[in-house]
C-alpha positions as CSV (number, residue, x, y, z in Angstrom):
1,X,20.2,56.0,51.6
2,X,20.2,52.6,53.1
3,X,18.5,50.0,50.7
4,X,18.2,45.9,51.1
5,X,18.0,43.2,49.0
6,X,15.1,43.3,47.5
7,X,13.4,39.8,47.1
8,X,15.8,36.9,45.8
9,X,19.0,36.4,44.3
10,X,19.8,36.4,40.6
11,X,18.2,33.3,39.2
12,X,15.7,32.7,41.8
13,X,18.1,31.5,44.5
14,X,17.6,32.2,48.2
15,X,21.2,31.7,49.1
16,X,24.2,33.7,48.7
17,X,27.7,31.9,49.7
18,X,30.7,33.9,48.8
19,X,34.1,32.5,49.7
20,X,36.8,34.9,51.0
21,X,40.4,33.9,50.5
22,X,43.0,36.0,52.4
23,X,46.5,36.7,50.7
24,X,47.8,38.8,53.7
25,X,51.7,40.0,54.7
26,X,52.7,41.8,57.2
27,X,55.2,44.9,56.4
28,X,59.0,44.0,56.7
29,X,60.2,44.2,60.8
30,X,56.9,42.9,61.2
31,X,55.6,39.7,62.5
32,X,51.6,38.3,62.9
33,X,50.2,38.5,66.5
34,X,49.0,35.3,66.1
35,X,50.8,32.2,64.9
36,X,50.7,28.1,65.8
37,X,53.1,28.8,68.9
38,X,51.3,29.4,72.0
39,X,54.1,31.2,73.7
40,X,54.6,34.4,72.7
41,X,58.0,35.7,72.4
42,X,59.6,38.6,74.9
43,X,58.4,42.3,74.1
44,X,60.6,43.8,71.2
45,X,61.7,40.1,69.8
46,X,61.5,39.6,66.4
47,X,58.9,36.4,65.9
48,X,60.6,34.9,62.5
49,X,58.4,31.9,63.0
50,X,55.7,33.6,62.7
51,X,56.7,35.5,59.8
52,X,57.6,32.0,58.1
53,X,54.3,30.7,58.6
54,X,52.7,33.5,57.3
55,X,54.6,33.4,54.0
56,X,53.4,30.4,53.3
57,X,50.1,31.7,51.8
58,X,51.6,33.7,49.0
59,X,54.4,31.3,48.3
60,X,52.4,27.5,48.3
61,X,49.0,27.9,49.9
62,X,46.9,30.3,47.6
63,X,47.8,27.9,45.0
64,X,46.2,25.1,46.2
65,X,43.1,27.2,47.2
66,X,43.1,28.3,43.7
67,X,43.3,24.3,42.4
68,X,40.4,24.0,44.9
69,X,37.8,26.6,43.6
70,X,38.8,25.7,40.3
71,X,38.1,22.2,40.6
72,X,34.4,23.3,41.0
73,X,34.3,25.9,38.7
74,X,33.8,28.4,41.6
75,X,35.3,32.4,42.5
76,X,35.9,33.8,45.0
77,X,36.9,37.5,46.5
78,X,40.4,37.4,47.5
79,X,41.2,40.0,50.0
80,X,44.9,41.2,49.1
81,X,47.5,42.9,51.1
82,X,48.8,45.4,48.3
83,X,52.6,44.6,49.9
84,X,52.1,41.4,47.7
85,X,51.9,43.3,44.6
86,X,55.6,43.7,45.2
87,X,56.7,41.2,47.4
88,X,55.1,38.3,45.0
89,X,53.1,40.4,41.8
90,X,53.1,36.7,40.4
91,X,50.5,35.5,43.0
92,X,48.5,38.1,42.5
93,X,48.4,37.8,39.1
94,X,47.7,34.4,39.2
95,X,44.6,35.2,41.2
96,X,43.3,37.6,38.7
97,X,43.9,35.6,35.5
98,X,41.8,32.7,37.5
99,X,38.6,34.9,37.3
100,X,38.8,35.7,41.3
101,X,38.1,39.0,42.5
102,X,41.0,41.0,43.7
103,X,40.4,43.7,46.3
104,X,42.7,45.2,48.7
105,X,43.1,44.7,52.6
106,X,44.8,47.3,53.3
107,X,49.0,47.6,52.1
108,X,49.6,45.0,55.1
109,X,47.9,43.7,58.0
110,X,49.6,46.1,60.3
111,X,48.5,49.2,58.6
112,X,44.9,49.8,60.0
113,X,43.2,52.8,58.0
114,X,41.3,53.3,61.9
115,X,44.6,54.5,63.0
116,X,45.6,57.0,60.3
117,X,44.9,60.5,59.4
118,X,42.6,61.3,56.9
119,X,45.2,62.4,54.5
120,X,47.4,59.2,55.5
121,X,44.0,56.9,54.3
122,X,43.3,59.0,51.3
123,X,47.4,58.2,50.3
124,X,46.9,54.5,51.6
125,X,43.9,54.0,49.2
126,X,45.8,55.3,46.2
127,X,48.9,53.3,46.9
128,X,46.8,50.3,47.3
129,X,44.8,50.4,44.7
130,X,48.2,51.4,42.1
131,X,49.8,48.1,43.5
132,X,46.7,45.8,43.3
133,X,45.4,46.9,39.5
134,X,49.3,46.8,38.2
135,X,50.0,43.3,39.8
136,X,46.4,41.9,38.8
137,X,46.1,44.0,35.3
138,X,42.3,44.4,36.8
139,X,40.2,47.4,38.1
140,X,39.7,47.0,42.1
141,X,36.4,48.1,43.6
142,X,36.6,46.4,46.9
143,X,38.1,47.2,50.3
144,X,38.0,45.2,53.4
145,X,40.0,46.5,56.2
146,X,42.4,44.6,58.4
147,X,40.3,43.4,61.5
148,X,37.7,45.3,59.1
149,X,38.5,48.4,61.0
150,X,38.3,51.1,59.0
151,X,37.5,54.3,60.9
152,X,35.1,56.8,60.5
153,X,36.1,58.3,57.2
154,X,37.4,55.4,55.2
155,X,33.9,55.0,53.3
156,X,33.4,58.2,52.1
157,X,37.3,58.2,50.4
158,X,36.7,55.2,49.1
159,X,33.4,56.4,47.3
160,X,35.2,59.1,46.9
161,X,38.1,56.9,45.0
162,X,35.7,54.8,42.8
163,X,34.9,51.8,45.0
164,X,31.7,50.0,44.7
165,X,32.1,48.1,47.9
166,X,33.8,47.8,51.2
167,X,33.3,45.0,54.0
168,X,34.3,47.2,57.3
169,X,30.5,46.4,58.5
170,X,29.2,43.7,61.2
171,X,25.7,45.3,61.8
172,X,23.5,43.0,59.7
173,X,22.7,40.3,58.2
174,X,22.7,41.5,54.5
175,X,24.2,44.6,52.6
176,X,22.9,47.9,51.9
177,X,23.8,50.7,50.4
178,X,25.1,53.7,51.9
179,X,25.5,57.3,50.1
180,X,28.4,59.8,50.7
181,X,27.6,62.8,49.1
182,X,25.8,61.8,46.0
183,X,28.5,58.8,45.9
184,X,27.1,55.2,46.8
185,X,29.3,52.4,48.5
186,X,27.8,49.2,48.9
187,X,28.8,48.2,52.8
188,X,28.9,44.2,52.7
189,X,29.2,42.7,56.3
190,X,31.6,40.1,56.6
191,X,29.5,36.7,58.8
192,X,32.4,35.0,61.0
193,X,30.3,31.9,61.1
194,X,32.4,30.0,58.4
195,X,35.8,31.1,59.1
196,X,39.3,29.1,59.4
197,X,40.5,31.2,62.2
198,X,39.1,29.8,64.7
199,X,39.7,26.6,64.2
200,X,43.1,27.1,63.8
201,X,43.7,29.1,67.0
202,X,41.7,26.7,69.1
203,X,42.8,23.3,67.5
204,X,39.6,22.4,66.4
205,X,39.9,20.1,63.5
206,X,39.4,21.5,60.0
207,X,36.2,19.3,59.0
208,X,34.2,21.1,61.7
209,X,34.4,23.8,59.5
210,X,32.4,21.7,56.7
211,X,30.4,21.2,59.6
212,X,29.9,24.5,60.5
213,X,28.9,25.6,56.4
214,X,26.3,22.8,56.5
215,X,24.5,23.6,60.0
216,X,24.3,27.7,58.6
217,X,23.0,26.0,54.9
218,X,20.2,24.5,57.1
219,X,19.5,27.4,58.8
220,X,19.5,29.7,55.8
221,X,16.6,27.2,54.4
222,X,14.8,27.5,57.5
223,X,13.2,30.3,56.0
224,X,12.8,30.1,52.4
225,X,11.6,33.4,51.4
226,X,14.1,35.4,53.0
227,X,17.3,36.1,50.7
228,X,20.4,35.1,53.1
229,X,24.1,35.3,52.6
230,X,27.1,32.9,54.1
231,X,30.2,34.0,54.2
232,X,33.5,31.3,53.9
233,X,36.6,32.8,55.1
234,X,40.1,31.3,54.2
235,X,43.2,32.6,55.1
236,X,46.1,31.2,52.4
237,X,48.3,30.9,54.8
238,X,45.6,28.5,57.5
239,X,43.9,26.4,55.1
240,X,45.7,26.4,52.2
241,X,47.8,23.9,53.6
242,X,47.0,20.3,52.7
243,X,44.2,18.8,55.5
244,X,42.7,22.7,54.9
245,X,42.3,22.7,52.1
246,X,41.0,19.6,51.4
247,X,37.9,20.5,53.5
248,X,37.7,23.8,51.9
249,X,37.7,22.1,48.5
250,X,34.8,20.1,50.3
251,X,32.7,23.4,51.1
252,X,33.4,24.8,47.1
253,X,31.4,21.5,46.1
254,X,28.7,21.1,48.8
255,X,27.7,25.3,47.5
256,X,28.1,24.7,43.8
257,X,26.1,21.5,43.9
258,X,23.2,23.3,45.8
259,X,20.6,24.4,43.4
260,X,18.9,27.0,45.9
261,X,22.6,28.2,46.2
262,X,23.9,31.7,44.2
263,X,28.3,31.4,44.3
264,X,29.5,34.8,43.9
265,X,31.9,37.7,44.9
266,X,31.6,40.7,46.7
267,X,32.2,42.5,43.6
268,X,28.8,40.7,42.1
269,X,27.2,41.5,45.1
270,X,27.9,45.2,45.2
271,X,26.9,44.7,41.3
272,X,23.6,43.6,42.0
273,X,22.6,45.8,44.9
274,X,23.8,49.2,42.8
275,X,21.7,47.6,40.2
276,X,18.5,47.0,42.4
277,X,18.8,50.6,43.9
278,X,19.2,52.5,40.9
């Protein structure tokens, strides 16, 4: 099985935008491969800079992305290293009592479910989703994968598990469903279009993201009829500092002002497209 949308969105609208907010840590020894230094320390050093700066999101920044989409009224699917859960359970917690979805990336950005065993993914998802739901007092349904690379088995366990969704896919414009043995998975692809990465790797300023969410808004209306879906990605620990988030908290009100504009998360999504296909 491998179903579309099917006509519009939920209340007529012709527009999906559905903001991603990444709470991500790295496990202890280890250190992000990509930081705001551009010179990259000798093999087998220990980069605490980079470790510092990645802290940031689940210590300051995912607050103030939280004020942000709150200001508006908005949700958003926060993708959640489950090493949080224990490192910070408060922040987590704080995402779920805000009405966000929480779904897990993985236990940290260095542990890829592409490079484990079957049995070490089927453990991984278990662990994961045990952290997330005790820290958020929430059921998770969602996956996305560091780098969303997920192998080949990861989407069958995590049917297998109870997941509605997982985001591991980059092969079209709008979800489907897929079917593992009598168990559906919605796959969601993740759009790169919107995303703070970029900017921050290349110096671009921050508003050319705004920028960026407004040129795909009027490309999305080029064509009325056709459902379409944009994707903005925030990393806690990129734009939820100040001059970030101040254009992300931009973006929230240029979608939620937009009448031909649906706001919701992944978890909706999946929602709806279960619903549509029966």
């Amino acid at each position: 099985m491998s179903e579309q949308v099917q006509g519009q969105w939920p209340g007529g609208k012709t527009i999906a935008v559905i903001f991603n907010v990444c709470l991500e840590a790295w496990s202890d020894g280890k250190a992000p491969g990509i930081s705001p230094m551009g010179n990259p320390l000798p093999a087998g050093a220990l980069d605490t800079m980079a470790i510092s700066w990645a802290a940031y999101g689940y210590k300051r920044g995912i607050y103030r992305l939280l004020d942000a989409l709150a200001a508006h009224g908005a949700k958003a699917s926060v993708l959640t290293n489950a090493i949080i859960a224990e490192r910070a359970p408060e922040a987590v917690r704080a995402v779920a009592d805000a009405g966000h979805e929480v779904l897990s990336h993985s236990y940290s950005m260095d542990v890829i479910p592409a490079l484990l065993s079957v049995e070490e993914q089927k453990k991984s998802i278990m662990r994961c989703t045990s952290l997330l739901e005790r820290a958020s007092g929430k059921r998770v349904v969602g996956w996305l994968s560091p780098r969303g690379t997920s192998g080949p088995d990861l989407p069958r366990l995590l049917s297998e598990a109870g997941y509605s969704w997982y985001g591991d896919v980059f092969d079209d414009d709008l979800p489907y469903v897929q079917d593992h043995g009598g168990k559906p998975i919605v796959a969601i692809p993740l759009n790169t279009d919107v995303n703070d990465m970029p900017f921050m790797k290349y110096g671009n300023a921050p508003k050319m993201m705004l920028d960026a969410f407004e040129e795909n808004l009027t490309i999305a209306r080029a064509s009325p009829d056709a459902p379409a879906i944009i994707d903005v990605t925030v990393h806690a620990h990129i734009f939820g500092r100040p001059r970030g988030a101040h254009y992300f908290a931009k973006i929230v009100e240029r979608a939620v002002g937009a009448s031909d504009v649906w706001v919701a998360t992944r978890r909706e999504i999946a929602e709806f497209m279960l619903a549509q296909n029966g």
